[in-house]
N, C-alpha and C positions, 0 to 999 in steps of 0.2 A: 307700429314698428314693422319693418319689412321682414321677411322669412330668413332673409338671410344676410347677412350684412361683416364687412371686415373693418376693424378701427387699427389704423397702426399708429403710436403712440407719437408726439409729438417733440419737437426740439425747437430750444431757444439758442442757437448757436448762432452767433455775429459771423457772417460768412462775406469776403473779396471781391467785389465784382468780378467777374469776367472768367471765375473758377467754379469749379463743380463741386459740389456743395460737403459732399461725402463718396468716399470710395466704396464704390455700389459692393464691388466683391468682399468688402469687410463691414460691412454695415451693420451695425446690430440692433437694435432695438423691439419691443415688446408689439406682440399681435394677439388683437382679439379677433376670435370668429363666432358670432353669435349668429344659432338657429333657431328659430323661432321665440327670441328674448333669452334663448341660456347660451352662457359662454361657452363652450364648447373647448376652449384652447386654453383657459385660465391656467390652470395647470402645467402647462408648457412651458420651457424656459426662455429667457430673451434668444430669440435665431438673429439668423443672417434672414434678413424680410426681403430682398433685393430676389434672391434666387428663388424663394417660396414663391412671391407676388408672380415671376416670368414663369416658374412650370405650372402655379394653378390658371392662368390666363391661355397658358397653350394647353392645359386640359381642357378646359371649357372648350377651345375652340373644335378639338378633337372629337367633344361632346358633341358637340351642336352639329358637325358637317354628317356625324356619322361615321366618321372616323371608327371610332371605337364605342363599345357599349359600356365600358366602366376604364376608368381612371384610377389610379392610385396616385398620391402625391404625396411625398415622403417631407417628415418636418427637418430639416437641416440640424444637426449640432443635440437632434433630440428621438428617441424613440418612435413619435407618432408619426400616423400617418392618417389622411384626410381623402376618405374613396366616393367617387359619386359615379353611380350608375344611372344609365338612360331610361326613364320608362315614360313612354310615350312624352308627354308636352311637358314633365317632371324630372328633376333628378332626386335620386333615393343619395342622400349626405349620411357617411357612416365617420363619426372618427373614432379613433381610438388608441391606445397607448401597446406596442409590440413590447419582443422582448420576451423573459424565461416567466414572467408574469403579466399578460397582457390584463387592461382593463379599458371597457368600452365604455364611452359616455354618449355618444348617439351613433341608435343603430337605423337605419333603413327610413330615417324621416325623410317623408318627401319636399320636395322645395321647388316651384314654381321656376322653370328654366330663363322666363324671360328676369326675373330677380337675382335669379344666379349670375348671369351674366352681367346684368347691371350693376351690381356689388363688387363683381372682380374688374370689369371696366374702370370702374372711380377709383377701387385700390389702385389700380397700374398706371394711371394720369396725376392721381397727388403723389403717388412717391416718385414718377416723375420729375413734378413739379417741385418736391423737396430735393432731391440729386442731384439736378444739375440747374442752370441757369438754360433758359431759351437760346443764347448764342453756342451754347457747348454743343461740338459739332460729337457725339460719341456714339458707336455702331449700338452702345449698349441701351444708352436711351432711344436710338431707332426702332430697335426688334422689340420693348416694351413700349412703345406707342403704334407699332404696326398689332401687336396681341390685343391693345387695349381698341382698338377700333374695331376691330374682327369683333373682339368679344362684344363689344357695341353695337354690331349691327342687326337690324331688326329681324330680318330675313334668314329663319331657320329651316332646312329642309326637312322638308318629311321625313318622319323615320319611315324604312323598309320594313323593320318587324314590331311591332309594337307588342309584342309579345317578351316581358323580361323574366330576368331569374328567378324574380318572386311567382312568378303566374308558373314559374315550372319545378314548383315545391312535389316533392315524391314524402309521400306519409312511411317511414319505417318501423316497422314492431320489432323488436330484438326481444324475442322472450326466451329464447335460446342459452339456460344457464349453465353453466360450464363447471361442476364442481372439481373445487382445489384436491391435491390427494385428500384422503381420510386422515384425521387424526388417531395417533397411536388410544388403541380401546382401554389402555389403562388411564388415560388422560379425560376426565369428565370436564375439564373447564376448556377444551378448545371445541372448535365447532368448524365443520364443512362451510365454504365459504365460497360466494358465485355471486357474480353483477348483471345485469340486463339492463336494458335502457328502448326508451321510444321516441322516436323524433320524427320533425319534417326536414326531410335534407333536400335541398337545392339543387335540380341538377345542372350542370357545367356547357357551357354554349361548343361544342366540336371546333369551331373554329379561334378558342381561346385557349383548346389543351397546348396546342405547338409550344414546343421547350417546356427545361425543366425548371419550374422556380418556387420561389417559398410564396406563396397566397395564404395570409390568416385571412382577409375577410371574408373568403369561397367557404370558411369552416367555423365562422360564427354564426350559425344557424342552433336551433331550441329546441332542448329533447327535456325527456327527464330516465335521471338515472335510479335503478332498483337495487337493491342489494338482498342478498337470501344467506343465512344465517339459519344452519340447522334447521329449525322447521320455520321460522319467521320470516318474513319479506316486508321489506321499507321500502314505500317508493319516494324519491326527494319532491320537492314542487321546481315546477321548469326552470329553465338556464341553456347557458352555452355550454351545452356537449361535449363537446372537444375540448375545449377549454377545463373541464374540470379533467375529461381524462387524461388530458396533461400534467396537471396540479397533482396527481393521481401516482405516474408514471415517475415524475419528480421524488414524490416518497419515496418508492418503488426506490429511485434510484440511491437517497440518501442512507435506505434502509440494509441496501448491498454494501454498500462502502462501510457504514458502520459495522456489519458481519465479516468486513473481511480484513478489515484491522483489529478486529474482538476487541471492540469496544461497547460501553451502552451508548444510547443516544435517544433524545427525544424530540422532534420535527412539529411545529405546526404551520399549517400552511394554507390560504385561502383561495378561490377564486370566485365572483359574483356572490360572496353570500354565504356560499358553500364553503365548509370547513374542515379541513383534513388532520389530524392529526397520529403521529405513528412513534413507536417508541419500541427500543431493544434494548429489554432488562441485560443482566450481568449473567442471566444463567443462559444466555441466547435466544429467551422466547421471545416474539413480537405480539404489538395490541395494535389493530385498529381503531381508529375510530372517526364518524362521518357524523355531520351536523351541520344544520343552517340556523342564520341569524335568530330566526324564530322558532325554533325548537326547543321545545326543550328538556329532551332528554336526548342524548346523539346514542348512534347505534355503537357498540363496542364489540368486536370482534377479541378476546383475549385467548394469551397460551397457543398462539398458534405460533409454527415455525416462520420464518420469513421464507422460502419456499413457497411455502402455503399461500402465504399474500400475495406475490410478485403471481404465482403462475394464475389465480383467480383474474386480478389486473389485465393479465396476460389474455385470456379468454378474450374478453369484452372486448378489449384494444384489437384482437382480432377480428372479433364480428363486426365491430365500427368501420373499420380499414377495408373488409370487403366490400362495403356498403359505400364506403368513398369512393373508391374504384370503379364500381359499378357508374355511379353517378359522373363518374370522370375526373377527378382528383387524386388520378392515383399516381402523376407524378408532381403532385404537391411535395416539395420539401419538407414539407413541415410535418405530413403524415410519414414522409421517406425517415423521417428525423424519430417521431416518436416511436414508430416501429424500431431502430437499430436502439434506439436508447436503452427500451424494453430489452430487447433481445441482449443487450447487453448485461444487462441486473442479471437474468435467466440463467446464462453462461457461468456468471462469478458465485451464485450462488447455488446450481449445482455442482462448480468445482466444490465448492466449503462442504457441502452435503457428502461427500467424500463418494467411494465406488464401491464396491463389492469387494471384500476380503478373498484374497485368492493365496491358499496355503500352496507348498512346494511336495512335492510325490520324491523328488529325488534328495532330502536332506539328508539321509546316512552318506550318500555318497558327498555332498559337500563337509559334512560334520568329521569324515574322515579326513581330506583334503587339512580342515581347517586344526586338526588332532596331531598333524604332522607338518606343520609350518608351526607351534607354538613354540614358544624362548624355552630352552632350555634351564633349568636354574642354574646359578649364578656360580661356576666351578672353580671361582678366582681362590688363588691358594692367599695364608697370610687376613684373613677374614678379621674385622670389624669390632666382631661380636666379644670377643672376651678382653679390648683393650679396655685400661683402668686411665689411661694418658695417652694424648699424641700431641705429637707436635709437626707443624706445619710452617715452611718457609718460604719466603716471596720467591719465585724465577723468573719471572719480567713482568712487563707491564708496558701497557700502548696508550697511547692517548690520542685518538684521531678525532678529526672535527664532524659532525654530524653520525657518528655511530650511531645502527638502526642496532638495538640490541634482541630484538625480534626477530632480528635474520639471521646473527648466529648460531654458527652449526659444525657440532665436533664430530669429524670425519676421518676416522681413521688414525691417523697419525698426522694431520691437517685441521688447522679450524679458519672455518669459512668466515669473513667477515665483512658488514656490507658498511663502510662510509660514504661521507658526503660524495656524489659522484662517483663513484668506483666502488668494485667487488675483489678484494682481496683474501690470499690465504695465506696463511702464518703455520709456522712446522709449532708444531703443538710443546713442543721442547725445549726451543730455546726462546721462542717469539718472534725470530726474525720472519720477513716477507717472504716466502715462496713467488709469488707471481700478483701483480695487481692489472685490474685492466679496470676502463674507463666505461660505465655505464647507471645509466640515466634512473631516476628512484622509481623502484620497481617493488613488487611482492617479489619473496627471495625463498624455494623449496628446494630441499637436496631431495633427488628424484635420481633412485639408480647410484651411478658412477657420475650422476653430472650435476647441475646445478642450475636450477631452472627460474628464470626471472620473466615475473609476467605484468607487465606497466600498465597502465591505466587505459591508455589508446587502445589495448586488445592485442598488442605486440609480444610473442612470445618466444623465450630466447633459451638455449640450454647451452651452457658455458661445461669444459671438460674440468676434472678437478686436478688434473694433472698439469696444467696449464694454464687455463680460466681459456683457452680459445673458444669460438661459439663452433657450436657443432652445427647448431640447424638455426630456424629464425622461425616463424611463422603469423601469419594475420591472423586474431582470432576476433570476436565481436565484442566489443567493450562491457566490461559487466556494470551493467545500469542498477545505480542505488545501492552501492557499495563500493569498495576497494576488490581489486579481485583475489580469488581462494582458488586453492589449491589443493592437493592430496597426492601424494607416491607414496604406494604400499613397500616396503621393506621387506628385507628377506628373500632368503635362496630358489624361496617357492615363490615369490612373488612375480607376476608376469609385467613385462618390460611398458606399463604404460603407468602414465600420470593421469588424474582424473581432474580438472581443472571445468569452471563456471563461466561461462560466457553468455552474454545479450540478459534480457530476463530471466529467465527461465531451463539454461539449458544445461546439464552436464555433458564434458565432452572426452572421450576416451582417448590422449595423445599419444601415440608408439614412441619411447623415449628413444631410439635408433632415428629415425629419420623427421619425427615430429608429424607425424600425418594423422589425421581424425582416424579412428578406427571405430568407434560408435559416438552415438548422439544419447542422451535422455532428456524427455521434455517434461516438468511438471506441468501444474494443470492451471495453476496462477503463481503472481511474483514474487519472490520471496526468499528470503535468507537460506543458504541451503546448511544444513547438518550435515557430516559427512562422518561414517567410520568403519574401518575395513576391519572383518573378518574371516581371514584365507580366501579365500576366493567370493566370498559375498562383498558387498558392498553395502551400507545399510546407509539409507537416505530417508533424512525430514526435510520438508520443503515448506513447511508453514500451513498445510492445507488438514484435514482431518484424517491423514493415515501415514502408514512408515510403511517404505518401499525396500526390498532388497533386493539390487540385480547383481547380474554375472559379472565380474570385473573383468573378464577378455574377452565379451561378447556384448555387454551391455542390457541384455533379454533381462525383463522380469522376471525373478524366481518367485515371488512370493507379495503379498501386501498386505497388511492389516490396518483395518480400520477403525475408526471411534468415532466419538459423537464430537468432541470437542478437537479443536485444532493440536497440533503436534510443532512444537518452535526449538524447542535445547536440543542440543547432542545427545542422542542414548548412549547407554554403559552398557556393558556388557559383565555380566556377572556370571563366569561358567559355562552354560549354553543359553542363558537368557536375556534379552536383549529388555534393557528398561527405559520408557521413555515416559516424556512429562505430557500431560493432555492439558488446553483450560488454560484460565489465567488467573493472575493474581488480584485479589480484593482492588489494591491499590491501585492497579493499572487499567482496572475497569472489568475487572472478571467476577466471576463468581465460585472461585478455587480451583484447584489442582489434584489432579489424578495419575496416578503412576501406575503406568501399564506394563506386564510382563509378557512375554512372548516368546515361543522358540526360535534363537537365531538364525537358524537351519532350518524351519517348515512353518514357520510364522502363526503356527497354532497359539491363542490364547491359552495361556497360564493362570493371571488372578489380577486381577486392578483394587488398587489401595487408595484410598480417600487422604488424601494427605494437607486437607484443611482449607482455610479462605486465603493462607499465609502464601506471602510467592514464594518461591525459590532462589535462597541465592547462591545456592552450587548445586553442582550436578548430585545425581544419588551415589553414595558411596560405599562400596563393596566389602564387605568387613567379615569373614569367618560365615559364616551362615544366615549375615543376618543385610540390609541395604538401611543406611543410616540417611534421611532425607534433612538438608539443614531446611527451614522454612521462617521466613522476617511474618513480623506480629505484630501488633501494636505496640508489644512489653516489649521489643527486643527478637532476636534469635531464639528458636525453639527447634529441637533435636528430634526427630523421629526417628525411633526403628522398627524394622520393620523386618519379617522374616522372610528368609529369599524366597523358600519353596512354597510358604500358601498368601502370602502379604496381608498376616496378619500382624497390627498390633504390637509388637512388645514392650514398648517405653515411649516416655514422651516425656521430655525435660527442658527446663528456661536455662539461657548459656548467654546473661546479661552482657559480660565480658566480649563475645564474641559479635555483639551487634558492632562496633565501628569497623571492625572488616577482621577477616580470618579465610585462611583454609586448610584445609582438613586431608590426611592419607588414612588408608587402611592398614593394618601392620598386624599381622597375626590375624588374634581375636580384639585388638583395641582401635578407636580411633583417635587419632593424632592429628588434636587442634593447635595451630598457631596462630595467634590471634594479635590485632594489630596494637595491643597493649602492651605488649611482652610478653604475654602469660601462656605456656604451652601445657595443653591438659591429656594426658591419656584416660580415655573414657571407655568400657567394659561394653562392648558391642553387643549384649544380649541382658544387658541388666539395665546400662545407663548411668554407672554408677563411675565416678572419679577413680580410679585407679591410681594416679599419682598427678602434680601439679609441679612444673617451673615456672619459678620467675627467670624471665629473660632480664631483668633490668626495663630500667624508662628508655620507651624509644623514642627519640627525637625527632629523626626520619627516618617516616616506614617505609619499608621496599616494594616496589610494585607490585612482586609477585612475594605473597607468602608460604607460598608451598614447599611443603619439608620435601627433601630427597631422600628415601632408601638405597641403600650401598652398602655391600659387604657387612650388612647386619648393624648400621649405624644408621642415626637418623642426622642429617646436615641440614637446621635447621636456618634456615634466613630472617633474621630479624634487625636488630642497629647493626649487629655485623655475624659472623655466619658462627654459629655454633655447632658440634657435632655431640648426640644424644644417645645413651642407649634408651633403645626403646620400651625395654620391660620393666625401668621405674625410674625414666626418664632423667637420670643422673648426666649432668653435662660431662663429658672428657678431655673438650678443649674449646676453647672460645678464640677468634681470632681477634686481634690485637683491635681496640675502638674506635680507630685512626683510620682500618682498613676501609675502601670503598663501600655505600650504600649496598646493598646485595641488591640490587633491583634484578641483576641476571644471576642465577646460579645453576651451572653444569659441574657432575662430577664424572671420572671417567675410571678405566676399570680397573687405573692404579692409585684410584685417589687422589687423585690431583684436583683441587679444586679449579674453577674460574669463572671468577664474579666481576660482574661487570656494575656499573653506575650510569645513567640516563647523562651523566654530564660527557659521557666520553672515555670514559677509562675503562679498560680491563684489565687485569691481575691475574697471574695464573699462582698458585702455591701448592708445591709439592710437599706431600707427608715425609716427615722425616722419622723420628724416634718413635718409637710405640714401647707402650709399658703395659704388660699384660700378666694377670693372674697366673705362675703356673699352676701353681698345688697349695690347698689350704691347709 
């Protein structure tokens, strides 16, 4: 059998005289290339053989004039590709399969040029002779019978240099170990972590660097990789170099993406033999581990950060990359490629890695600022609290098609309302329409005196409320991976801007007067922003491992605090302390949740609370002295609390009842659960203990939102339909009729008026009428 030989597979098709046989450009059928008795292409799916056969024939030919000293010739419709380089009266046959996992079946066999040639010749004369008929006059069977003669002819020039790639192998020693940071010294099961490696690299012909392109075969060349672990050192047995530190780099990469969605995950992944595998438990450690077919015990790197990995990784891919460059590959794609990939991991995972804690030197004087912007309490004469009865009756009612009830918003003596296509306002008194104007479905904030709609496209509009005209307009950057958010701080102290999210990443400070950027904030990667103002701070989570608080009319950082674990919910604010959630939940792929306290005003740590494997399904809530955390279980809903000043501890209770959905106010010293059963519990904020229990009745449909309102010393609670409670032993005083609208919306205003709205379209507004109250026992 000859060294090198092509079989393309055969057809029985009954073919017309005088017509061509198959249409050369869609032709498909099966090719074998056998070198030295192995198929080489088995593997490969059925190509288009027509355009293979004419570019390996004009390789050949290219070979043999001296054209070029290596050829590439790419398989049609399939990843591989088929390279033969010139050395002297031989050519070196590599094939192999590209791609994010290449795999090579012959590398650098030599093969007899006058055989070469003679194999591609007989390929491009029989599928000739199958394609077309002798009479068919077609340019495309001309230029493969003009290849196939060239490649047929005996007459080979001398090569100029007989000198090839292989004869100019450079011997490399990398014993240059790079150790990853140290492991933290309370930590005995992780270890110092660094790679090296030895190779013979190829160097690159000067007259073959011109342009930029991706060359795997210039980088399948044989080293062997080391690894050093604490005081140990493995060296692997030989392989393609580059190729595992690809496979390598890959990890690297799947091991950032699982970090930065906090998630676990587990990776195995191979190249020549060589065996990768990497895994990111729930408490955020990562394990290594390296092995070949024959080994067998693999080396394991465990308890290290992924930091740790990636910048080890990171080393070696360096010193390889110098050494490519050197050799003249350094505008190989494919090294331009693995380096930016690397570098990427690096980026995303010292973002997670959070920054340095930087507390505030000026917090009394914001703490002051923020001491004389709070609400005053609540001076409404006619008060709540000692009626025994009320009574409440209908004053109108609207019924519009597409009601967002999200976007209502009671203003003044106007309620903002946003329907199908159009933003309208209704006089809060009688219902009828003040003014409607026609715009397109947007996010909808009252911001100021005006009314600020921010659409999808990044188009942002501030409508007056006296009118609904647009005051201003303006372009902003579409927020990517979500709906867009917004924030306008309230009050006489509040300064004239809205803080609104745009592109990835950015918060943006908009002058509600003219609408012009007045600052920028960038986090450090993508992600959901938290937002929530306190007088003049601004308190920002952004998904990464720390809480930011800047200036609200200047944008500057005042302060940061950092953690180990990511930061994702809204913090609360309890007095002067700011609580946020660390971590994730069991369920979602975490390893628990952490509640961290901090001063609002100078971002000093306070105390962090362990608040179990359970997620969170509401925020922490504020209650007398003590922060009530709800937390989902396996059994159900479970209650923590917790005390504000050292977060310790104080109860921990099962709230079966509460697991299909609930939520919760603070009221005094008790908290105030409504739960989507009917059942509304007051519960003793420092004991844990039931205080009192309603039945609401069977709810049939539950309201989107369950959250009770406080108002004038009453509790309006929303359930099949809105009920109003006193809060100190939860006696109902007046139930709304059972006909009345779902409560999915409930606003109360500061004459008690209620208005509850339903997902279907309706809103209702009902003015208190009668009240029956205790005077003298």
């Amino acid at each position: 059998m000859a060294s090198f030989e092509i079989v393309v597979g055969q057809h029985d098709r009954p073919l017309r005289p005088g017509a061509a046989k198959v249409d050369p450009a869609r032709h498909r059928d099966v090719i074998d290339i056998f070198v030295d008795g192995a198929n080489v292409s088995a593997r490969a799916p059925a190509d288009r053989v027509y355009p293979l056969i004419r570019e390996l024939a004009g390789a050949v030919v290219d070979l043999a004039n001296g054209n070029r000293e290596k050829v590439v010739v790419p398989f049609h419709e399939a990843p591989y590709e088929l390279v033969l380089e010139r050395q002297g009266d031989h050519a070196l046959v590599t094939f192999y399969r590209g791609g994010n996992a290449p795999e090579v079946s012959v590398k650098d066999r030599p093969v007899p040029l006058d055989e070469l040639k003679r194999a591609v010749s007989s390929a491009a004369k029989n599928l000739c002779d199958r394609l077309w008929n002798d009479e068919i006059d077609d340019p495309r069977r001309a230029e493969l019978l003009a290849l196939s003669e060239r490649t047929g002819d005996p007459r080979f020039p001398s090569w100029p240099d007989g000198v090839s790639r292989l004869d100019r192998l450079r011997r490399i020693r990398s014993r240059h170990f790079v150790d990853s940071p140290k492991a933290r010294a309370e930590d005995e099961d992780a270890a110092a972590l660094a790679f090296g490696f030895e190779a013979q690299v190829p160097a690159t012909r000067a007259s073959a660097t011109g342009g930029v392109r991706a060359d795997l075969h210039s980088l399948l060349f044989r080293g062997r990789l080391s690894i050093h672990v604490g005081g140990s050192r493995t060296t692997f047995s030989e392989g393609y170099l580059f190729l595992r530190l690809e496979r390598l780099v890959q990890a690297c990469r799947h091991l950032a993406e699982a970090s930065e969605a906090g998630r676990a995950m587990a990776v195995r992944l191979e190249s020549d033999g060589f065996l990768i595998g990497v895994r990111l438990e729930s408490d955020g450690r990562a394990s290594l581990s390296l092995s070949e077919t024959a080994m067998p015990v693999p080396v394991v790197v465990r308890g290290s950060q992924p930091i740790e990995i990636v910048d080890a990784v990171a080393s070696v891919t360096r010193e390889l990359r110098r050494v490519l460059v050197a050799v003249g590959e350094g505008k190989n794609l494919r090294v331009r490629e693995l380096t930016r990939s690397l570098t990427a991991c690096r980026a995303s995972l010292r973002s997670m890695a959070g920054e340095c804690a930087v507390e505030c030197s000026e917090a009394e004087a914001y703490r002051a600022l923020a001491a004389g912007g709070m609400p005053r309490p609540d001076e409404t004469s006619g008060s709540l609290a000692s009626a025994r009865r009320l009574g409440f009756a209908e004053k109108w009612r609207l019924e519009a098609e597409g009601l967002d009830l999200a976007a209502t918003f009671l203003c003044g003596d106007r309620l903002i309302v946003t329907a199908k296509r159009s933003l309208c306002a209704l006089d809060r008194d009688s219902g009828e329409m003040v003014w409607r104007v026609q715009a397109p479905r947007a996010t909808t904030l009252v911001a100021g005196d005006g009314v600020m709609r921010l659409r999808p496209d990044g188009r942002a509009t501030m409508h007056a409320i006296e009118d609904g005209e647009p005051r201003w307009s303006i372009d902003l950057q579409p927020r990517a991976g979500g709906a867009p958010i917004g924030v306008a701080p309230a009050g006489l102290d509040a300064p004239p801007l809205a803080v609104v999210a745009e592109g990835k990443r950015t918060l943006t400070g908009l002058d509600l007067r003219t609408g012009e950027r007045r600052w920028l904030f960038q986090s450090r990667r993508h992600g959901a922003f938290r937002i929530r103002r306190t007088g003049r701070l601004l308190h920002v989570i952004c998904g990464d491992p720390a809480v930011y608080a800047i200036d609200l009319t200047t944008g500057e950082l005042v302060w940061r605090y950092t953690g180990r674990d990511r930061f994702k919910d809204r913090p609360v604010l309890v007095k002067d302390a700011l609580l946020a959630f660390s971590g994730q939940a069991v369920r979602d792929g975490g390893g628990g949740r952490e509640l961290h306290a901090m001063d609002a005003f100078s971002g000093r740590p306070l105390w962090t609370a362990n608040c179990g494997s359970g997620g969170s399904a509401d925020a922490p809530i504020a209650v007398a002295g003590a922060v009530v955390v709800p937390a989902a279980g396996p059994e159900g809903m479970t209650f923590i609390g917790i005390d504000a000043s050292t977060g310790a501890r104080l109860w921990e209770r099962a709230l079966p009842e509460a697991a299909p959905g609930h939520q919760s106010l603070g009221v005094d010293d008790l908290l105030v659960v409504n739960t989507a059963l009917g059942r509304v519990l007051g519960i003793d904020a420092t004991t844990g203990e039931t205080v009192w229990s309603t039945d609401m009745g069977r709810v049939r449909d539950v309201p989107r939102r369950l959250e009770p309102v406080l108002r004038g010393g009453a509790l309006f609670v929303p359930s099949q339909s809105v009920a109003v409670l006193r809060p100190r032993d939860g006696q109902v005083i007046h139930r709304l009729s059972p006909d009345t609208p779902i409560p999915d919306f409930l606003r109360v205003d500061e004459r008690y008026a209620l208005y509850v709205g339903e997902d279907s379209g309706l809103l209702v507004c009902y003015s208190l009428g009668a009240r029956l109250a205790l005077v003298r026992s």
